[in-house]
C-alpha positions as a Markdown table, in Angstrom:
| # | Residue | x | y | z |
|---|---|---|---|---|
| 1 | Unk | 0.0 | 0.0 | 0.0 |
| 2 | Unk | 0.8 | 3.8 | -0.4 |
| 3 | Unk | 2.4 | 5.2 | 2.7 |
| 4 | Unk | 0.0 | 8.2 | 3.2 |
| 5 | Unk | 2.2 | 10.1 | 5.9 |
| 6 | Unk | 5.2 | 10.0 | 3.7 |
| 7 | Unk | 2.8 | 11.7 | 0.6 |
| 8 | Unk | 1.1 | 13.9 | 3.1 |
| 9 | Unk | 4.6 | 15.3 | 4.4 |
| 10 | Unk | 6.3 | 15.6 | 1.0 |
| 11 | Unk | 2.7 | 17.5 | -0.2 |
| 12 | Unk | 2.7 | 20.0 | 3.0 |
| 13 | Unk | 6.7 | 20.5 | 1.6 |
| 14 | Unk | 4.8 | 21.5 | -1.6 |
| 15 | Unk | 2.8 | 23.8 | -0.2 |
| 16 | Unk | 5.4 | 25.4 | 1.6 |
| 17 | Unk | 7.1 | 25.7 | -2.1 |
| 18 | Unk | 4.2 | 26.7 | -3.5 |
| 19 | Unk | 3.5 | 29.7 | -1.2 |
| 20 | Unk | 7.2 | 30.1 | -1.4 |
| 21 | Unk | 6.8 | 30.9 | -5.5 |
| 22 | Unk | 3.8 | 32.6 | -5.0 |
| 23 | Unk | 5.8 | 35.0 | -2.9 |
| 24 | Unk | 8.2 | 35.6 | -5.2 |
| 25 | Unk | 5.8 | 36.2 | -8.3 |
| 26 | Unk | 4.0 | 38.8 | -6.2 |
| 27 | Unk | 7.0 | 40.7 | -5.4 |
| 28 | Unk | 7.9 | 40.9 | -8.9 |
| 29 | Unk | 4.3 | 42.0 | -10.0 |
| 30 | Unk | 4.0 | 44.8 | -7.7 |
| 31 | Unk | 7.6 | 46.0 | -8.6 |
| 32 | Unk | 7.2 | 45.8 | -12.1 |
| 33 | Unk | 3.4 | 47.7 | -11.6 |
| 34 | Unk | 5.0 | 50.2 | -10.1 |
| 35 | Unk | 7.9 | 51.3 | -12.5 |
| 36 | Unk | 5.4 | 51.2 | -15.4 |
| 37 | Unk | 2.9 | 52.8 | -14.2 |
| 38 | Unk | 4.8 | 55.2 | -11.7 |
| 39 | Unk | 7.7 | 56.0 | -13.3 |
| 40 | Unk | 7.4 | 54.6 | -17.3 |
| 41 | Unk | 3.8 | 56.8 | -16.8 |
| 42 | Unk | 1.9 | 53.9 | -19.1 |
| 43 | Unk | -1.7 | 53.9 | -18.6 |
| 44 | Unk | -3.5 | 50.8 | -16.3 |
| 45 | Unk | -4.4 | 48.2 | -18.5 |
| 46 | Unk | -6.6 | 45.9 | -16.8 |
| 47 | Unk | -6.4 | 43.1 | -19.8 |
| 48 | Unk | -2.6 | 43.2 | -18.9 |
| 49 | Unk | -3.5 | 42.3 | -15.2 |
| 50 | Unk | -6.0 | 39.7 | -16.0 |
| 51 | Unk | -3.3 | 38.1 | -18.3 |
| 52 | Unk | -0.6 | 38.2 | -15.6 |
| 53 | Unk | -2.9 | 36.8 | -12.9 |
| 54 | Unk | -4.0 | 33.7 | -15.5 |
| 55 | Unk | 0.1 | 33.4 | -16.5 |
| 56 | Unk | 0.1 | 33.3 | -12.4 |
| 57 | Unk | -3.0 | 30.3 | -12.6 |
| 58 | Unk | -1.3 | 28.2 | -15.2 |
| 59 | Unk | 2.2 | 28.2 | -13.9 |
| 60 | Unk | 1.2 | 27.7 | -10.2 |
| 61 | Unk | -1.3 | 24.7 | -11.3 |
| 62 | Unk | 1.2 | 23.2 | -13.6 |
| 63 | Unk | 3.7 | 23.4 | -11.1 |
| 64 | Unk | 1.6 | 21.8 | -8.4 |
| 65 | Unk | 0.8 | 18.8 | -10.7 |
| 66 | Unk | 3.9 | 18.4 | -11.9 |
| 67 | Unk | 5.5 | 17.9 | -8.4 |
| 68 | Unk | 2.6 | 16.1 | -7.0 |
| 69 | Unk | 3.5 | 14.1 | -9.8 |
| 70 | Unk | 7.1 | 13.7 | -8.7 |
| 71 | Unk | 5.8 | 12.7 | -5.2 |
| 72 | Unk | 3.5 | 10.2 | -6.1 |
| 73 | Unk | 5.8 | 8.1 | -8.5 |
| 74 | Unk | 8.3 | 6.5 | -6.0 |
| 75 | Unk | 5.5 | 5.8 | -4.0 |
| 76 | Unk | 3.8 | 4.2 | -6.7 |
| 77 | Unk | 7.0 | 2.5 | -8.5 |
| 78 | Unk | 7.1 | 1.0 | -4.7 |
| 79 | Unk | 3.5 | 0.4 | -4.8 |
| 80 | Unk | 3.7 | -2.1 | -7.8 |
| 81 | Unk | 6.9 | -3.8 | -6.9 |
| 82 | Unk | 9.9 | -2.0 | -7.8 |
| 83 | Unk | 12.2 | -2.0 | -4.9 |
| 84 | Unk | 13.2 | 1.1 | -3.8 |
| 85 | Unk | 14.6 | 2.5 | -0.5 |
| 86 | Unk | 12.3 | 5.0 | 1.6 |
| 87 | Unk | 15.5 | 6.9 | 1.9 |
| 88 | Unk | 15.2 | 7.5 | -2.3 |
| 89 | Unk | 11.4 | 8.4 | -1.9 |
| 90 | Unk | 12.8 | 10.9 | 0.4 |
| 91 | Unk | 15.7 | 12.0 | -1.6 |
| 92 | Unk | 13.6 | 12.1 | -4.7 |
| 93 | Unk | 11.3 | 13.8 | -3.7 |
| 94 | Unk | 13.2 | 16.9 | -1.9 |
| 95 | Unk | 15.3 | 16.7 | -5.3 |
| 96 | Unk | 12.3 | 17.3 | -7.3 |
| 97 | Unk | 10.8 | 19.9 | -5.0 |
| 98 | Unk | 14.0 | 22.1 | -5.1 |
| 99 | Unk | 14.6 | 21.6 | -9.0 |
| 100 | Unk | 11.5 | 22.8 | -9.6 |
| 101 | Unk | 10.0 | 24.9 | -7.6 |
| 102 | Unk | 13.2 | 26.4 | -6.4 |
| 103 | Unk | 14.0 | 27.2 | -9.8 |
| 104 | Unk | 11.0 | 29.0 | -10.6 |
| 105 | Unk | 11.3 | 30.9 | -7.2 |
| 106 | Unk | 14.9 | 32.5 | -8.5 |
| 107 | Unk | 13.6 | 33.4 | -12.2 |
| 108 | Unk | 11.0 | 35.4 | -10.3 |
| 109 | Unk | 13.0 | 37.0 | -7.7 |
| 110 | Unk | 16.0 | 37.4 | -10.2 |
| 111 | Unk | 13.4 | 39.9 | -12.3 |
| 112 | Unk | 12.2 | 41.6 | -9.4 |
| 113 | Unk | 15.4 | 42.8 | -8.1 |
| 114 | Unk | 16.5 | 43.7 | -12.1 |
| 115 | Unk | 12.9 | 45.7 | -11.6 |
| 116 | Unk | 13.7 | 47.2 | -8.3 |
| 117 | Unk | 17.1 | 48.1 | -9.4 |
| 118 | Unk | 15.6 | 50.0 | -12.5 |
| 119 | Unk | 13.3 | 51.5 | -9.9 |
| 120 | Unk | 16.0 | 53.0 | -8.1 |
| 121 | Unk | 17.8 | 54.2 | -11.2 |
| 122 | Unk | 14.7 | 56.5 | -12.2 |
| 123 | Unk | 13.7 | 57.8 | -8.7 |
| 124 | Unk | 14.1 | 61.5 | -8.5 |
């Protein structure tokens, strides 16, 4: 059978990631509202904000499925009678968590501080 505590601990991990991503995306929208509208002096375009928040939807769905995913595979490999180690659901999991998420957390936060820094270039 599935061990349910290991999914249910590597899935609160997720969330944690997920939150964690969201976090990021948010500081970069609000950065990057600000210098266009406060300082590039371009109109409000809600169309543009409805497209970021669905760009926001698809990436933080497909990234919760795709780790889920990742999760649920050892568990399942296990499940039908591959060996493997609960040390290597463990490991493969955290792995997957960190290449994925993680990764998307930096592109995010790498544009908001580029945004930020061309924030404090145009201040006056």
């Amino acid at each position: 059978m599935f061990n349910f505590m290991t999914i249910l601990e590597a899935l609160s991990n997720v969330g944690v990631a997920l939150l964690l991503f969201c976090i990021f995306w948010l500081s970069n929208f609000c950065f990057s509202l600000y210098y266009n509208i406060g300082i590039l002096k371009e109109h409000f375009d809600k169309a543009k904000l409805i497209l970021g928040l669905q760009k926001l939807l698809a990436v933080f769905l497909g990234l919760l499925f795709l780790v889920v995913g990742l999760t649920l595979m050892p568990e399942f490999m296990k499940y039908v009678g591959f060996g493997i180690k609960d040390e290597w659901i463990e490991l493969f999991d955290k792995v997957g968590i960190l290449s994925i998420i993680i990764t998307s957390c930096l592109t995010y936060g790498k544009e908001a501080i580029e945004t930020l820094r061309r924030i404090f270039t145009n201040i006056e």
